[in-house]
C-alpha atoms as one frame of an Amber mdcrd trajectory, in Angstrom:
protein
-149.659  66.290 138.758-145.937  66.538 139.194-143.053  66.426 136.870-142.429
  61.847 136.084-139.493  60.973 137.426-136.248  60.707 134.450-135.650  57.099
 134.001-131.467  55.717 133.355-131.410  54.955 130.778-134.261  57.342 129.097
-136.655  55.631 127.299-135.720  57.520 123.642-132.126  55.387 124.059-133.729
  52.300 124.982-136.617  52.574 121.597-133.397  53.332 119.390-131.271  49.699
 120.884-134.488  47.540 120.451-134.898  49.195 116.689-131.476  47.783 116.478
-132.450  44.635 117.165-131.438  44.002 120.991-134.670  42.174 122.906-133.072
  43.558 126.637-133.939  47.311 126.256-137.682  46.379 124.538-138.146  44.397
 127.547-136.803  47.022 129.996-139.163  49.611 128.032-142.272  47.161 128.959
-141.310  46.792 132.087-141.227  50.115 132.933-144.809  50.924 131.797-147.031
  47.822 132.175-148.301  48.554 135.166-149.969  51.874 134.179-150.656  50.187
 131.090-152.547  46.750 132.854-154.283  50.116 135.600-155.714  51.694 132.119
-156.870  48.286 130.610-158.420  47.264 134.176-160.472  50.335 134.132-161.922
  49.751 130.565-162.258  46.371 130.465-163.266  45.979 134.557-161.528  42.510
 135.403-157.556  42.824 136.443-156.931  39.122 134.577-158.453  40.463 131.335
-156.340  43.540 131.213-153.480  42.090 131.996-154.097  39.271 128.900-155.135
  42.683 126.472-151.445  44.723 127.453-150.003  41.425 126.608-151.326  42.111
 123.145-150.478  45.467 122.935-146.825  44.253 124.329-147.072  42.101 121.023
-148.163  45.120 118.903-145.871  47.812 120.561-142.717  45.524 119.483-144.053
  44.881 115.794-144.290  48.181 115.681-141.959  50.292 117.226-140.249  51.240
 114.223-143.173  52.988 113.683-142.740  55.249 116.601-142.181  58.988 115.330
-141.408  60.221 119.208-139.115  57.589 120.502-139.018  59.824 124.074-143.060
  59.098 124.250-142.802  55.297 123.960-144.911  55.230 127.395-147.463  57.568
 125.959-148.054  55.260 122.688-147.591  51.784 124.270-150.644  52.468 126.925
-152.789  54.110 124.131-152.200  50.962 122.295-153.125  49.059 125.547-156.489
  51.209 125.452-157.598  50.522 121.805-157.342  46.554 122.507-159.123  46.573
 125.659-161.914  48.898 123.505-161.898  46.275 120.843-162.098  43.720 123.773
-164.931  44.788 125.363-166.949  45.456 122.084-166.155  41.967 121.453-167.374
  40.695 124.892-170.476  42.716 124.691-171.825  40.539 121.212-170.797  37.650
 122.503-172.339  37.867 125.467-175.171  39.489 124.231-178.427  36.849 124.108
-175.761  34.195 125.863-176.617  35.375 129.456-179.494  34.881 132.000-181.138
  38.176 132.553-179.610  39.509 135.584-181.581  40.030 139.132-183.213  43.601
 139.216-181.416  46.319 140.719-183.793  48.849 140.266-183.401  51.791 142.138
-186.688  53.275 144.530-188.923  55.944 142.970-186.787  59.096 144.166-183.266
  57.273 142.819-184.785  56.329 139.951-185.971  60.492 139.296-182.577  61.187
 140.549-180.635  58.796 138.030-183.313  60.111 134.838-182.161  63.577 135.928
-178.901  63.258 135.607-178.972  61.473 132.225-181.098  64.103 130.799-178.555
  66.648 131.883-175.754  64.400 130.478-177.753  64.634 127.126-177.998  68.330
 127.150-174.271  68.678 127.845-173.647  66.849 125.252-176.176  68.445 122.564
-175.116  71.756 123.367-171.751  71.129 122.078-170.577  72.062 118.297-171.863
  69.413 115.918-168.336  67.933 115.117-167.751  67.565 119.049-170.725  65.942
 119.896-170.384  63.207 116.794-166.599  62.258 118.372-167.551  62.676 122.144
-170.621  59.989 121.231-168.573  57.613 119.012-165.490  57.519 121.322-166.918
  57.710 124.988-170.383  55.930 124.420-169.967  53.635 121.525-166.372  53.025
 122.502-164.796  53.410 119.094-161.132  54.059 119.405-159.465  57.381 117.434
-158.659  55.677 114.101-162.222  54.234 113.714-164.066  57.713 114.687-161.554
  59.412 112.302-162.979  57.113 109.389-166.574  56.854 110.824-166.277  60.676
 109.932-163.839  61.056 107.534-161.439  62.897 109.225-158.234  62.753 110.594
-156.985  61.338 114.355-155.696  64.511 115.067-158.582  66.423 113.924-160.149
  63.889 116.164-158.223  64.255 119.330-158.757  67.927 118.696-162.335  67.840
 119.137-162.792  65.839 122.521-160.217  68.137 123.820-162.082  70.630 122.848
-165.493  68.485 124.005-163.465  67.949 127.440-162.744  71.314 127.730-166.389
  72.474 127.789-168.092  69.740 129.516-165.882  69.604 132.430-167.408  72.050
 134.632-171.121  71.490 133.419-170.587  67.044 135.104-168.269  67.782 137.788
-170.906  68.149 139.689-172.337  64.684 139.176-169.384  62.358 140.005-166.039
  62.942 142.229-163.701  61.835 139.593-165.327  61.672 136.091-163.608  59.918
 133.556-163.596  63.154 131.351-161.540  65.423 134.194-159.134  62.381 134.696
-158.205  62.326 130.738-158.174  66.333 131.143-155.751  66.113 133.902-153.301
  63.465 132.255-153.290  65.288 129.012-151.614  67.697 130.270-152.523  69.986
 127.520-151.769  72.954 126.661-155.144  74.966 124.181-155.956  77.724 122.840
-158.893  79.928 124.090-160.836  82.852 123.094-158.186  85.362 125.168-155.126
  83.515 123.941-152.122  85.653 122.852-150.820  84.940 119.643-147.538  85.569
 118.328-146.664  85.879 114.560-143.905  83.219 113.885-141.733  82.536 110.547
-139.911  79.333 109.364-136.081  79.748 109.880-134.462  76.217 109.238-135.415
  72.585 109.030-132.863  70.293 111.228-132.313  66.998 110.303-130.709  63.533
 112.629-127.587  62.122 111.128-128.793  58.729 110.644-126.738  56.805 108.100
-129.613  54.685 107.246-131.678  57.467 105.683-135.199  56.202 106.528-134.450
  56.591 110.167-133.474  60.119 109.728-135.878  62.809 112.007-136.703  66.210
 111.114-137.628  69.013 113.167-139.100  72.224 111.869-137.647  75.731 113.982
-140.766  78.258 114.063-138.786  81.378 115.662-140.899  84.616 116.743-140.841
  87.600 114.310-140.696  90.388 117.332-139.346  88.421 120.710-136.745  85.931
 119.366-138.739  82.912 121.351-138.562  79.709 119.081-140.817  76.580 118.684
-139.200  73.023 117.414-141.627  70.814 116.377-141.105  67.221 114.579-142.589
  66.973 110.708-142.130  63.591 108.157-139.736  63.374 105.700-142.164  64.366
 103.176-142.982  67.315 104.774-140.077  68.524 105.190-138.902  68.225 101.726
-141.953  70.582 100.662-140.652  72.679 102.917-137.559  73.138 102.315-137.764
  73.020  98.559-140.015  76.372  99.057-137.557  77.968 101.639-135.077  77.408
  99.040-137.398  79.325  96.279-136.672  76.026  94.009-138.869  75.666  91.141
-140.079  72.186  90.531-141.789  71.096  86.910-144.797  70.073  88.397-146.730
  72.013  91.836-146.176  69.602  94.929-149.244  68.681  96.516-149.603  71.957
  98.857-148.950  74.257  95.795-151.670  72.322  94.379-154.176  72.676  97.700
-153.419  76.261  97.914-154.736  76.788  93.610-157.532  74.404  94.762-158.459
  77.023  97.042-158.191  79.842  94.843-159.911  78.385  92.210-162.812  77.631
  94.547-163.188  81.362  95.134-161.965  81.472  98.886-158.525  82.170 100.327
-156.598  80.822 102.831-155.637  83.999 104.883-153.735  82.540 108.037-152.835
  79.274 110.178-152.852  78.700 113.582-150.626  76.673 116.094-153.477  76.062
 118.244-152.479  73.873 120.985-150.108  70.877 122.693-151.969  68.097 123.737
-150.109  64.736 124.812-146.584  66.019 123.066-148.660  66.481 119.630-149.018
  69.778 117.934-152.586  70.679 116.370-153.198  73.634 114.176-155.958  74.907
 112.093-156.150  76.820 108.322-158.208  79.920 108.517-160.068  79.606 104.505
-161.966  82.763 103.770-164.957  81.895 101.649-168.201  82.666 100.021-170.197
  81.555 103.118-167.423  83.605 105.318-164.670  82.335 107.228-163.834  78.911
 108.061-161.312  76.752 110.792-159.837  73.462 109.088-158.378  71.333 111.292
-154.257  70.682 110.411-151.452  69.044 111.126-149.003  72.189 111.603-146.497
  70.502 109.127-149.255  70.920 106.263-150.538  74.128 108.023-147.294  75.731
 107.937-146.511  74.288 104.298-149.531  76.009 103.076-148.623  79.166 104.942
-145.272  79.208 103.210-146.452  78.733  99.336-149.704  81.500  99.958-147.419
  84.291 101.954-149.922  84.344 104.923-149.050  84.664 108.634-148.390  81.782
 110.856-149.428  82.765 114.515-148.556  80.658 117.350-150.653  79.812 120.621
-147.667  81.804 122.960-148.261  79.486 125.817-146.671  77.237 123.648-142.892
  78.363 123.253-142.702  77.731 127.700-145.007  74.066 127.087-142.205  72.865
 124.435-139.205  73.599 127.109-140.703  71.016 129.902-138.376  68.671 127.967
-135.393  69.731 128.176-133.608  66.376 127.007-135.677  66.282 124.275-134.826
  69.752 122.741-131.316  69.553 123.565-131.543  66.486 120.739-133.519  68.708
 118.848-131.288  71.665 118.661-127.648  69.345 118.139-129.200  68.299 115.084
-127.296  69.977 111.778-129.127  72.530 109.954-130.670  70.732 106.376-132.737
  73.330 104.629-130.352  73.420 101.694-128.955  70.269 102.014-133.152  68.815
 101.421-133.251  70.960  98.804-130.280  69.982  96.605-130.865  66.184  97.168
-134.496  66.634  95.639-133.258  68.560  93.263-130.830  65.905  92.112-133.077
  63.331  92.582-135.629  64.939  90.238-132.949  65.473  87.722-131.860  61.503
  87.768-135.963  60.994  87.368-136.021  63.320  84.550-132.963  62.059  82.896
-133.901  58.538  83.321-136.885  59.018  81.932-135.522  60.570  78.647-132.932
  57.774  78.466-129.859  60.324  78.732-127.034  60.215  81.101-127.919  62.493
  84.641-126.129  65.440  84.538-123.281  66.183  86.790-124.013  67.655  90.338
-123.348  71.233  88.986-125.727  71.257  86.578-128.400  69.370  88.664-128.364
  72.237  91.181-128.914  75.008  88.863
């Protein structure tokens, strides 16, 4: 699948004028994308009308909520996924309501050898599908046969849509080759081929990586501000910029900065959770790159032996930082993360911010704790001390 063509204006320009209010680039933005939007709906929900009527919700939905955006340069990416979840929700919907409402159809049963042909093939299907680890074959059933969208598996099984999208990836990965065989284009190799992901396998090469700055957008309005987090190789130089929350990258920074808060921050407090349940966390992992999100995993060494946890790599590397343990990188990675170069070139003009996150939460914990004792806050001197 080749390189997309850029659009003029990009799409990142046009998300940031229609946060801003202006209706002309939200509608340009639609524009560009409905059609692969309505060709994804179509193919869920099987009528051209009816997908059409469910990316017309999604338009509705992608316009609420494109403030909520995190990757204003993926604004395709989100606004078809959001197309897919309604037409899911759609057809679940048209399936009870039709359900009991309908004559029974005319039979279409196939002759004897079909019909040993078809049985075959589902009892194959089924072994696939059992053979894979237990966590893979709970998401792979709730997602692809039950239809649940990402947000509802990751609750059906209390864990998180990343953790989710991890594991049918991972499901995708090793039932490819085992169905090609039944079907020219299976649903599961399409999905593999427009993820364009990048994983990590048993023979991956893995390069040791440290934290060397936190870079931060120059948004006046400070709840607009992005932050990118610079993971630079220890022995070739290579570096890997990868977009983390606010919160995250105050945690961060305040331990890059060695600053000593009253009270443990929440991955301070994971990492004594850990200890205190006699196991160790002894390494993290940027794993892989699948559709321009980052998945990692915490290596926990425990009574049972070791375990995987699936991770964001902001709370991944956070916890990496606080317990001293090597952060390793998936080294297919660094050349995946420079396909964009627009997007990096954004990502590298943006100011260095390790300190400056660090002395604002330092003051702003020092207003807190002077509030809270009734006294005046001290001056900015004494705050940073």
């Amino acid at each position: 699948m080749g390189q997309p063509r850029l659009q003029t204006p990009p799409d990142a320009e046009l998300v940031y004028a229609a946060r801003s209010g202006l209706k002309e680039p939200m509608a340009e933005l639609l524009r560009r994308h409905w059609d692969t939007a309505v060709l994804l709906a179509e193919r869920v929900l099987g009528s051209p009308d009816l997908a059409r009527d469910a990316v017309q919700e999604a338009a509705i939905a992608a316009m609420t909520d494109v403030e909520r955006l995190r990757s204003p340069d993926r604004f395709g990416a989100w606004f078809c996924g959001i197309a897919l979840n309604v037409s899911r929700k759609w057809l679940r919907q048209l399936r009870s309501e039709r359900f009991g409402l309908l004559p029974e159809p005319p039979s279409e049963a196939a002759d004897p050898a079909e019909a040993a042909e078809i049985a075959d093939t589902a009892a194959r299907v089924r072994r696939a599908i059992a053979a894979l680890a237990d966590g893979q074959q709970d998401a792979v059933r709730l997602f692809y046969l039950q239809g649940l969208s990402h947000r509802e598996v990751a609750d059906e099984l209390g864990i998180s849509v990343g953790a989710v999208k991890a594991r049918l990836h991972q499901a995708r990965v090793a039932l490819a080759p085992k169905l090609a065989q039944f079907t020219t284009t299976p649903e599961i190799l399409i999905q593999e081929r427009e993820a364009t992901a990048v994983t990590a396998t048993d023979a991956a090469e893995w390069a040791e990586v440290t934290v060397t700055d936190i870079r931060r957008s120059q948004d006046e309005d400070h709840s607009k501000r992005e932050h990118v987090m610079v993971l630079t190789e220890r022995a070739g130089g290579r570096w890997l910029p990868i977009w983390i929350g606010p919160v995250e990258a105050t945690a961060l920074a305040l331990t890059l900065e060695s600053v000593e808060t009253p009270r443990p921050f929440p991955y301070k407090l994971a990492a004594g959770l850990v200890e205190a349940a006699g196991s160790q966390i002894t390494e993290v992992r940027i794993t892989q790159l699948l559709s321009s999100v980052f998945y990692a995993i915490v290596v926990v060494q425990g009574p049972a032996g070791p375990r995987e946890v699936d991770a964001r790599p902001s709370d991944a590397v956070n916890l990496a930082v606080v317990t001293g343990v090597p952060i390793q990188v998936n080294a297919e990675l660094f050349a995946a993360s420079a396909r964009d170069p627009d997007a990096d070139a954004r990502r590298v003009s943006f100011p260095s911010a390790t300190a400056d996150i660090a002395a604002e939460t330092v003051r702003r914990l020092a207003e807190q704790h002077a509030k809270r004792l009734g006294t005046p806050p001290a001056d900015s001197g004494t705050a940073d001390e």
